[in-house]
Every structure is written in C-alpha cells, then in structure tokens.
N, C-alpha and C positions, 0 to 999 in steps of 0.2 A: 657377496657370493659365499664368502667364506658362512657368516651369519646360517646362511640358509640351508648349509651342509652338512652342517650342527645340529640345526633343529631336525632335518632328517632323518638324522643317524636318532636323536631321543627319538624320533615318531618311533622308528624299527626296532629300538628294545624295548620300547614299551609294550611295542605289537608281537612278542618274543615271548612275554608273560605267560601266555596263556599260547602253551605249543598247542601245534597241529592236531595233534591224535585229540586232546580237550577239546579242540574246539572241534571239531570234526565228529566228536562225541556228544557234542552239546547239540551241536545243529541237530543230527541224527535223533536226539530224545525230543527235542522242541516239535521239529515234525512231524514226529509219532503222535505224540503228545493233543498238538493243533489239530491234526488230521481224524482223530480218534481209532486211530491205532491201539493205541495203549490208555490206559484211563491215568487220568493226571495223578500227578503224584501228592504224597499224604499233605505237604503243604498247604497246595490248593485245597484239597479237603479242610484241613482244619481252618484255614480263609472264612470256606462255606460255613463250618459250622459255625465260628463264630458272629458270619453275619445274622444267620439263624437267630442265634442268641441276642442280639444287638436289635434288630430289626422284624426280627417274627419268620413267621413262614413265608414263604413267596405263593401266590395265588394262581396255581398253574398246573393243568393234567397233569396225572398222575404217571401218565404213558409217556409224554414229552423226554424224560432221559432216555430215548432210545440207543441201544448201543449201535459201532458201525456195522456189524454184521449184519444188524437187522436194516440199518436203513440206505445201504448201499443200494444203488439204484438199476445198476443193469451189472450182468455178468463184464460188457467193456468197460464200466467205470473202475469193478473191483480189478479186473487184470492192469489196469492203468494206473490203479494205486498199489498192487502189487509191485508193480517193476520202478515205480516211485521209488518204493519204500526200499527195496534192493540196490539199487542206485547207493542210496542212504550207507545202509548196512556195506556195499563194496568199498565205497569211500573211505569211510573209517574204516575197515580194514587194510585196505591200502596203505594209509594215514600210520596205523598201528604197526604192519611191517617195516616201513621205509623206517619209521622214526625208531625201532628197537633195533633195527640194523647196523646206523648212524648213530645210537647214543655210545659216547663214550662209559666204560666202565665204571666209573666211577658217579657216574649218574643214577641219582633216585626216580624209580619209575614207580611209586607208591602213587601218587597225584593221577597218571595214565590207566595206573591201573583199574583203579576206583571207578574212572569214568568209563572206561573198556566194558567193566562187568557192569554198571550200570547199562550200555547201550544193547549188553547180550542180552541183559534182561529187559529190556523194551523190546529188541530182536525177537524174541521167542515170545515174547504174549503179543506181537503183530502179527505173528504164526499160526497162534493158535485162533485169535481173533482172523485171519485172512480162511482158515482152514473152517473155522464155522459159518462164514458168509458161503465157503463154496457147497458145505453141506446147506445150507439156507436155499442158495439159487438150485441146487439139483445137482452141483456138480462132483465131478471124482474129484480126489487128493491130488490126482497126477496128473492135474492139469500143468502145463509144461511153464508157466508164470510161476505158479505156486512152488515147483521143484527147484525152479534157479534159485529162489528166493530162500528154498530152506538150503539149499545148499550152499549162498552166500551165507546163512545164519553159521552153519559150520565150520565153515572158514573163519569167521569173527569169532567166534568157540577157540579155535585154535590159535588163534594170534593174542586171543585173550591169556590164555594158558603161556603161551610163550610168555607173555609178559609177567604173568605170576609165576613160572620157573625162574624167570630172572630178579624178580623181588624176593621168590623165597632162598636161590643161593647167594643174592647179596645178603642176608640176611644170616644168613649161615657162616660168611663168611667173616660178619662182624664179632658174630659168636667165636668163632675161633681165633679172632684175633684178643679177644677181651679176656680166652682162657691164656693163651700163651703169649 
C-alpha cells in the first residue's frame, strides 16, 4: 500500500510541471490551431517548407488552402464554433485569475506569462478570422455569439496584463534589491 502512495504522490508532481494557466494555454492554442481558427504556427511552416525542399511540391489545386472564413459551412456551424472557441478563451482566463491570486509572492510567473500572450494572440486573430466569416455569411459584427466571444477576448487582455504588472513589479523589485 505504502509502494503505491509513493508512486502517486511522483504521478502529481510530475503533473504539477506544467501548471494550469500552461496547460489551459496550450490546449486553447492547439484548438485554435486544429480547428483553423488561427493559422499554424511558424514551426509548422518551416516543417512545410522543408518538406518542400526535401520532396518537391505537392500536386494539388491551387484553391485547396482555403481559410476557415471562407469554408465555414452555415451561419450555425460558425456560431458553434464561435462559443467553442469562447469556452477556450473563458477557461484560460479563469485558469489565469485563480492561479495569479493563489501564487505565492515569490513566484515567477514569466513561463504563464508567455503562454497568456501567446493564447491572446491566437484569441484575437480567431476574432478577426470569426468577424470575416460573419462578414462572408452576410452577417453584422453584433451578432450576440460574436460579442461574448470578443468580450471573453477582453477579459483574457486583462488577466493577461495582470500578469505582466506582476512580472514587471517582480522585476523591479529585483532591481532595487540589487541597487541597495
């Protein structure tokens, strides 16, 4: 028994590695990412290019990279993915308050942060990208899917910023320690 309450306790620091707001950042760009929300990142690109290079061109219409704006299917599919994607973006933000309210002082939130602004910025080009599909389908800006979802973006703006007020006064405060 004992044996096994050992190994459970390594399972949950291991799984401690990699806190909440990260992963809940991670998920959130993965999503975007999969769903074509956001266009992959320069990684995959340079992947591409050098299959490119390695293997030649791929033999395939020219039209075939359609973005999702254009190939969203009906006005309910995009409001479905709209409140998907909001989901996403509330989570991590959620994620982002609990865990800056709960870190001790003395914790580095450089690692959270990073991922924060990266998820803002997948947040806001699924924005812009959700806000050209509804001009695509016909529709206004104020569709009420569209406004929670920029208004979740907001919120994660804000919690983001929290989080770099608290990285750049830890920050400041190392400064003043190192002068006096």
């Amino acid at each position: 028994m004992s044996d096994m309450a050992s190994t459970k306790s390594l399972d949950a620091s291991n799984a401690t590695d990699v806190n909440v707001v990260e992963r809940a950042a991670a998920k959130l760009y993965s999503v975007f990412t999969n769903r074509g929300f956001v266009a992959k990142d320069s990684r995959n690109k340079m992947r591409s290019a050098a299959l490119t290079l390695l293997k030649g061109l791929e033999n395939k219409p020219l039209n075939e990279d359609v973005n999702y704006a254009q190939s969203v299917s009906s006005l309910d599919a995009l409001e479905t993915d709209i409140e998907l994607a909001r989901g996403y973006v509330d989570q991590t933000r959620q994620a982002a308050e609990i865990y800056l309210a709960m870190a001790p002082g003395e914790t580095s939130l450089r690692k959270e942060l990073a991922s924060l602004e990266k998820s803002l910025i997948a947040s806001k080009e699924a924005q812009d990208t959700f806000a050209e599909a509804l001009l695509l389908k016909n529709q206004p800006k104020n569709n009420a899917e569209f406004l929670q979802f920029s208004a979740s973006v907001d919120f994660l703006r804000r919690a983001t910023d929290a989080f770099g007020d608290r990285v750049r006064s830890d920050a400041m405060e190392l400064g003043k320690d190192a002068i006096g």
